[in-house]
C-alpha positions in Angstrom: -6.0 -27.1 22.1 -6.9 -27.3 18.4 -5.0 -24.7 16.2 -8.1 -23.3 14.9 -9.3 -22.6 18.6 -5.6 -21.2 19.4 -6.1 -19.0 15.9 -9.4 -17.5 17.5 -8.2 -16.9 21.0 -5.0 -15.3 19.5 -7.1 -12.6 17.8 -9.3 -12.5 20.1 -7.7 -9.4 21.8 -8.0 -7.6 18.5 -10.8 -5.3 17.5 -13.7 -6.8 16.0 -13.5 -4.0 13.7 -10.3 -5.0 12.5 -11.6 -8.7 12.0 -15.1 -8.2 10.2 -12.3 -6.1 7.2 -10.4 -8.8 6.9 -13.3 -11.5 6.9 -15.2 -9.2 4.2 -12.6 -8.2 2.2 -11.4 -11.8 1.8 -15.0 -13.3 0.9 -13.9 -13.6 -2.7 -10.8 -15.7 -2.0 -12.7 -17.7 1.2 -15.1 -19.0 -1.4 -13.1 -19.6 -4.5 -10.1 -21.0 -2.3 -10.9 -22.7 1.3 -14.6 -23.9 -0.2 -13.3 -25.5 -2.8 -10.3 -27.3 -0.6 -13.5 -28.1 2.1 -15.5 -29.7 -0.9 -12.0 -31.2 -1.7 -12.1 -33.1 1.4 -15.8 -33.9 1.8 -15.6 -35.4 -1.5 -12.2 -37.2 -1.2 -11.9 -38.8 2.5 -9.1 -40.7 1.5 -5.6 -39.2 1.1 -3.9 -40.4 -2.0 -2.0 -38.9 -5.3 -5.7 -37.8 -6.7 -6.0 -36.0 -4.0 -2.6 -34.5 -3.5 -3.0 -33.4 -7.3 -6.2 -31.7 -6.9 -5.4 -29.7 -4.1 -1.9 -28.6 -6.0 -4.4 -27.6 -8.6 -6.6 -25.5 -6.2 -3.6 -23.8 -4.3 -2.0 -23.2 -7.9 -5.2 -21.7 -9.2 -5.9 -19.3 -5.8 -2.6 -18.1 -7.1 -0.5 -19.2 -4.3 2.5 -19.3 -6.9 4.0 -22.8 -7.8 7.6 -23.6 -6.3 5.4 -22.1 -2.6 2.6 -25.5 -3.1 5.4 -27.6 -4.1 6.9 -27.2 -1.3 3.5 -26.9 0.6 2.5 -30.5 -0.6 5.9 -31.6 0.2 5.5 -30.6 3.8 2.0 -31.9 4.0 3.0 -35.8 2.8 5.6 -35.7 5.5 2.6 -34.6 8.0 0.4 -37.2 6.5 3.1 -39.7 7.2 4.6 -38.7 10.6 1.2 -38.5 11.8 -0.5 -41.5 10.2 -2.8 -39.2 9.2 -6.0 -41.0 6.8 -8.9 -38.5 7.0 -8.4 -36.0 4.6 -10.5 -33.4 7.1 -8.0 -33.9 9.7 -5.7 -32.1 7.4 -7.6 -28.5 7.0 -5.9 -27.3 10.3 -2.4 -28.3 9.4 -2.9 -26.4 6.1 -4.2 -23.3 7.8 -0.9 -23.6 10.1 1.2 -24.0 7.5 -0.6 -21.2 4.9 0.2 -18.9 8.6 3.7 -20.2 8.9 4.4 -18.9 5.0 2.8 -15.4 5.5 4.5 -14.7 8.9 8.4 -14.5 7.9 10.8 -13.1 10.5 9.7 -9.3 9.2 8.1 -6.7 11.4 5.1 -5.2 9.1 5.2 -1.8 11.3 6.1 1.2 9.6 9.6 2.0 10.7 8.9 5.3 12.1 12.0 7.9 12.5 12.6 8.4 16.0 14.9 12.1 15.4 12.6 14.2 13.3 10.1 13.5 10.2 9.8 9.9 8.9 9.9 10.2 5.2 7.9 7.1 3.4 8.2 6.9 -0.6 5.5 5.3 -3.0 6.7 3.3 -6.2 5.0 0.9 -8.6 3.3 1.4 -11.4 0.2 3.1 -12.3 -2.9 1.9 -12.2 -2.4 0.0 -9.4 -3.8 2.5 -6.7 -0.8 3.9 -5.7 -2.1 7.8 -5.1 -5.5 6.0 -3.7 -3.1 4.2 -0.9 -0.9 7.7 -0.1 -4.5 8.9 0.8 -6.1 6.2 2.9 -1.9 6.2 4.9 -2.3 10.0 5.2 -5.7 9.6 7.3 -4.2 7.0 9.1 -1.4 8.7 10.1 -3.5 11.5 10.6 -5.9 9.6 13.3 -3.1 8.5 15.0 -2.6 12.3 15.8 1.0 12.9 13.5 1.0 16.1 11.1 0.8 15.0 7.2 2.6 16.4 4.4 1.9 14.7 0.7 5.2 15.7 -2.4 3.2 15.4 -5.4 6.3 13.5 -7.4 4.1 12.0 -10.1 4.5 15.0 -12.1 4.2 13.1 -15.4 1.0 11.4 -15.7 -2.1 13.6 -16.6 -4.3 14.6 -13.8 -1.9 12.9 -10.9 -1.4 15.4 -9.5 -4.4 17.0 -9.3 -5.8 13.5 -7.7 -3.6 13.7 -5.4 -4.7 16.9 -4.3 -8.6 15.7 -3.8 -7.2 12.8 -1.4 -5.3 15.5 0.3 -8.5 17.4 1.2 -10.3 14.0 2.3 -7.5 13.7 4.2 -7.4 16.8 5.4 -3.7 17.1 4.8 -1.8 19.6 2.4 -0.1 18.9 -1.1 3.2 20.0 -1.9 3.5 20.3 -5.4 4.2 22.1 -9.2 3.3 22.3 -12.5 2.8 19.1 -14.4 6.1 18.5 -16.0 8.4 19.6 -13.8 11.2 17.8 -12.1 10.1 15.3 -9.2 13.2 16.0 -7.3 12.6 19.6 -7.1 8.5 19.0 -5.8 10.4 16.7 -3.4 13.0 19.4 -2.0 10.2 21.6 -2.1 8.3 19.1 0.3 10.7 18.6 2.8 11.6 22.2 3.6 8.1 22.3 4.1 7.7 19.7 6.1 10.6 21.3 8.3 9.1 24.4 8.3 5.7 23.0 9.5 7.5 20.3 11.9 5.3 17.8 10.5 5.8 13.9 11.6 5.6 12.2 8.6 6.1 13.2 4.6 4.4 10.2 2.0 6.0 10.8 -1.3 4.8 10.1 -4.6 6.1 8.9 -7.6 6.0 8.5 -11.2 4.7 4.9 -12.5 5.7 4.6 -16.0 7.1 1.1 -16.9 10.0 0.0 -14.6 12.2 -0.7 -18.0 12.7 2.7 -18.7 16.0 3.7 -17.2 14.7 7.2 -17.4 12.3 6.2 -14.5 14.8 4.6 -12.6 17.3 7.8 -12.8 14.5 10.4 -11.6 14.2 7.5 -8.3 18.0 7.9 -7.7 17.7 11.8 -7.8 14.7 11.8 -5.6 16.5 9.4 -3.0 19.6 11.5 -3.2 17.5 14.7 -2.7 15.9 13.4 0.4 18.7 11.6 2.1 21.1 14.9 1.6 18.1 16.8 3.0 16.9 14.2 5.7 19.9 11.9 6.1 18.3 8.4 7.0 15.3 9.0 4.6 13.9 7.2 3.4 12.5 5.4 5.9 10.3 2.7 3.8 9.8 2.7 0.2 6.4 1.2 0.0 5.5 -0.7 -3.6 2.3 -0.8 -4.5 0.6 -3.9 -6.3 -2.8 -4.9 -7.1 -3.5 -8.0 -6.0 -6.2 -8.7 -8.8 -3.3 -8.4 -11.2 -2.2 -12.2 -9.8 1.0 -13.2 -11.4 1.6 -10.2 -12.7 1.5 -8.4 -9.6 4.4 -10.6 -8.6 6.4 -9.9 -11.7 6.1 -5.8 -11.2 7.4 -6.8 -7.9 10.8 -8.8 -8.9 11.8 -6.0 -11.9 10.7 -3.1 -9.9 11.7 -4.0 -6.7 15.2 -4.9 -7.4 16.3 -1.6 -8.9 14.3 0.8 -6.2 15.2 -0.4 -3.1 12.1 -1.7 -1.8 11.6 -2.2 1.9 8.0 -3.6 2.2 4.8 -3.8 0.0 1.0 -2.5 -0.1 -1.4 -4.9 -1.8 -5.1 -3.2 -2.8 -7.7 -4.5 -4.0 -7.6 -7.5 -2.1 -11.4 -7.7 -1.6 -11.9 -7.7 -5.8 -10.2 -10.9 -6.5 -10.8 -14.7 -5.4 -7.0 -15.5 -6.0 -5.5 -14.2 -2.2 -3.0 -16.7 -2.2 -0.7 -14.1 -4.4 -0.2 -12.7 -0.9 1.5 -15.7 0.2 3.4 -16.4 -3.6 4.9 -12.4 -2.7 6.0 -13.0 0.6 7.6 -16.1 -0.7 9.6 -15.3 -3.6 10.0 -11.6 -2.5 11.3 -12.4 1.1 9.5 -8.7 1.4 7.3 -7.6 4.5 3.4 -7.2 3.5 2.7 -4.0 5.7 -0.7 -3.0 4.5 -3.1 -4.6 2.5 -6.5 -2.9 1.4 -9.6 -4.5 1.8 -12.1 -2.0 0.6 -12.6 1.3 -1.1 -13.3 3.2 2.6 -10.5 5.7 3.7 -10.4 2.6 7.2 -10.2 0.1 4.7 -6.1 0.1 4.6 -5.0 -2.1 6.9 -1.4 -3.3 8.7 -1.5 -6.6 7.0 -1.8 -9.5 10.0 -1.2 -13.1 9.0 -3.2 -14.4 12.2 -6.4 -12.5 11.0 -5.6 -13.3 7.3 -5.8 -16.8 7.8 -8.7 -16.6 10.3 -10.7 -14.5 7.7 -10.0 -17.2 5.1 -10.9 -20.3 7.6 -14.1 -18.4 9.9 -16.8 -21.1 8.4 -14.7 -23.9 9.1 -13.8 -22.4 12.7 -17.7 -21.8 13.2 -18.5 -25.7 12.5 -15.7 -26.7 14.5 -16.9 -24.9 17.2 -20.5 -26.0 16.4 -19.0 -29.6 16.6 -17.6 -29.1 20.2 -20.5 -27.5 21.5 -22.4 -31.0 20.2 -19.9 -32.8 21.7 -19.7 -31.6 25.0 -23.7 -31.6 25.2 -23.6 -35.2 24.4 -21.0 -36.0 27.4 
C-alpha cells in the first residue's frame, strides 16, 4: 500500500471536522510549499544536483530551517540510491514520509493533565504573539470537555492585558482572577489558586508578562510565580506552554531557544498558522527545539486551536497530490 493511501486510511478515523482545519488553515503553505516542490518535479523528471539544489532552496524558503533540509536531502540521495530511484515524482511520497517522521518525535502532544487535584498550565512568550488570544480558545476547550476554568491574569504589566483577558474570559464563559494593573504577578497568581481551591476547579491557565526575554527582571517575576504555585500546588506546573507566531518564521524559532531555555518550557503553541505560506517553521521548531508541538492554531474561531497532529499536518499539506493519486488508481483499475 502506497504511503499516501496508508496517510489517508490512518486519519480516516478522525473527524472530518478536525481535517477540513488543518487542510484550510494550511492552504497558504500547501501552495507556496508542496505546489512549488510538485512543479519542481513536473518540470525536472530527472534527479540530479539541479534538482537537489532547487528543492534545498524551496524547503529552505518554506522555512523548514537549514541544518533540518541538510539532513533531509542527505536522507533523500541515500533513498534515491538504495532504491534506484530515476523519476523525480516517485519521490513526493518519500518526502511526505520523511517531512512525518521529523514532526512526529517520541513526544506525547497531550496536555499532561494532573491526576490529584487542579492541573495548573502557565503561558510564556512574548507579546504580540497571541498569547492571551490562545489562554481563551484553551479555556473553551477545556471548558467543552466539561472541566471548571479558572484564568490568573499575571500580565499585569502591559496596558489593557488584563482587561483583554477578561473579554476572552466571558467568551469563554470562564472567570478572571485578577488586580490592579501594576501589581505583583505572583500575588494575582496566589490569589488564583486559592480560588481555584475554593471553587474545586479542574484546571488554572496562567498568564504571563511578555516583555523581552533579556530582561532578567522578567525572568525573576517567572521564578516567583513558579515558586508561588509549586509551594501552593506542589507538582505545578504542569505544562508551561510558549507561545510563537508562526508568521514570525525564523524569528519565531529564535524567541524559542532564548526564552525557552531560561523558563522551563515543556511544549509549544504555534498561532497563526493559517496567515503564513512558510509551515515548515513547524518542523525547523520541533527540530532544533527537541519540544512537543501541542496545539497549533489554524484560525481566528474559538475551535480553531487545535492538538497539533503530524498525520493530518502532512495530509493537509499533500490532499491535491493524494486526490490525483487516487484519481490515477481509479484510472487504472478501470483500464484492467
Amino acid at each position: 500500500m502506497s504511503f499516501f493511501k496508508k496517510l489517508k486510511e490512518s486519519i480516516s478515523s478522525k473527524t472530518e471536522a478536525v481535517t477540513s482545519k488543518f487542510r484550510d488553515g494550511l492552504e497558504k503553505t500547501r501552495k507556496g510549499f508542496v505546489e512549488k516542490v510538485a512543479d519542481l518535479m513536473i518540470r525536472r523528471k530527472k534527479i540530479d544536483e539541479e534538482f537537489y539544489e532547487e528543492l534545498e532552496e524551496i524547503l529552505i524558503g518554506a522555512d523548514v530551517g537549514v541544518n533540518t533540509v541538510m539532513d533531509l536531502i542527505d536522507d533523500l540521495r541515500a533513498e534515491v540510491k538504495k532504491q534506484r530511484i530515476e523519476d523525480a515524482s516517485e519521490l513526493q511520497p518519500i518526502l511526505s514520509q520523511k517531512l512525518m517522521e521529523l514532526l512526529r518525535g517520541d513526544d506525547d502532544n497531550a496536555i499532561r493533565m494532573n491526576p490529584d487535584g487542579i492541573t495548573v498550565v502557565l503561558f510564556v512568550g512574548v507579546n504580540g504573539v497571541g498569547k492571551t488570544t490562545t489562554i481563551g480558545k484553551l479555556a473553551h476547550r477545556f471548558k467543552q470537555e466539561g472541566k471548571k476554568v479558572i484564568l490568573a491574569a499575571g500580565d499585569t504589566f502591559r496596558a489593557g492585558a488584563i482587561e483583554q483577558l477578561e473579554v476572552w474570559g466571558e467568551r469563554a464563559g470562564v472567570e478572571v482572577i485578577k488586580q490592579h494593573a501594576g501589581s505583583d504577578p505572583a500575588a494575582v497568581m496566589y490569589d488564583a489558586v486559592q480560588a481555584a481551591k475554593q471553587r474545586q476547579a479542574d484546571v488554572l491557565i496562567c498568564d504571563t508578562a511578555g516583555r523581552l526575554q533579556n530582561k532578567t527582571n522578567l525572568m525573576e517575576e517567572l521564578n516567583k510565580i513558579f515558586r508561588v504555585i509549586q509551594r501552593e500546588i506542589p507538582g505545578a506546573p504542569h505544562e508551561v506552554l510558549m507561545v510563537l507566531d508562526a508568521t514570525t518564521g525564523q524569528n519565531a524559532l529564535n524567541q524559542a531557544k532564548l526564552f525557552g531555555e531560561k523558563s522551563g518550557v515543556t511544549g509549544l503553541v504555534l498561532t497563526k498558522l493559517d496567515g503564513t505560506a512558510k509551515g515548515g517553521i513547524v518542523v525547523a521548531i520541533r527540530q532544533e527545539l527537541n519540544l512537543p508541538v501541542k496545539f497549533v492554531g489554524l484560525g481566528e474561531k474559538m475551535e480553531d486551536l487545535q492538538p497539533f497532529d503530524s498525520e493530518q499536518f502532512v495530509h493537509a499539506l499533500f490532499a491535491g497530490l493524494i486526490q490525483e493519486q487516487e484519481q490515477g488508481d481509479e484510472t487504472e483499475t478501470a483500464n484492467d
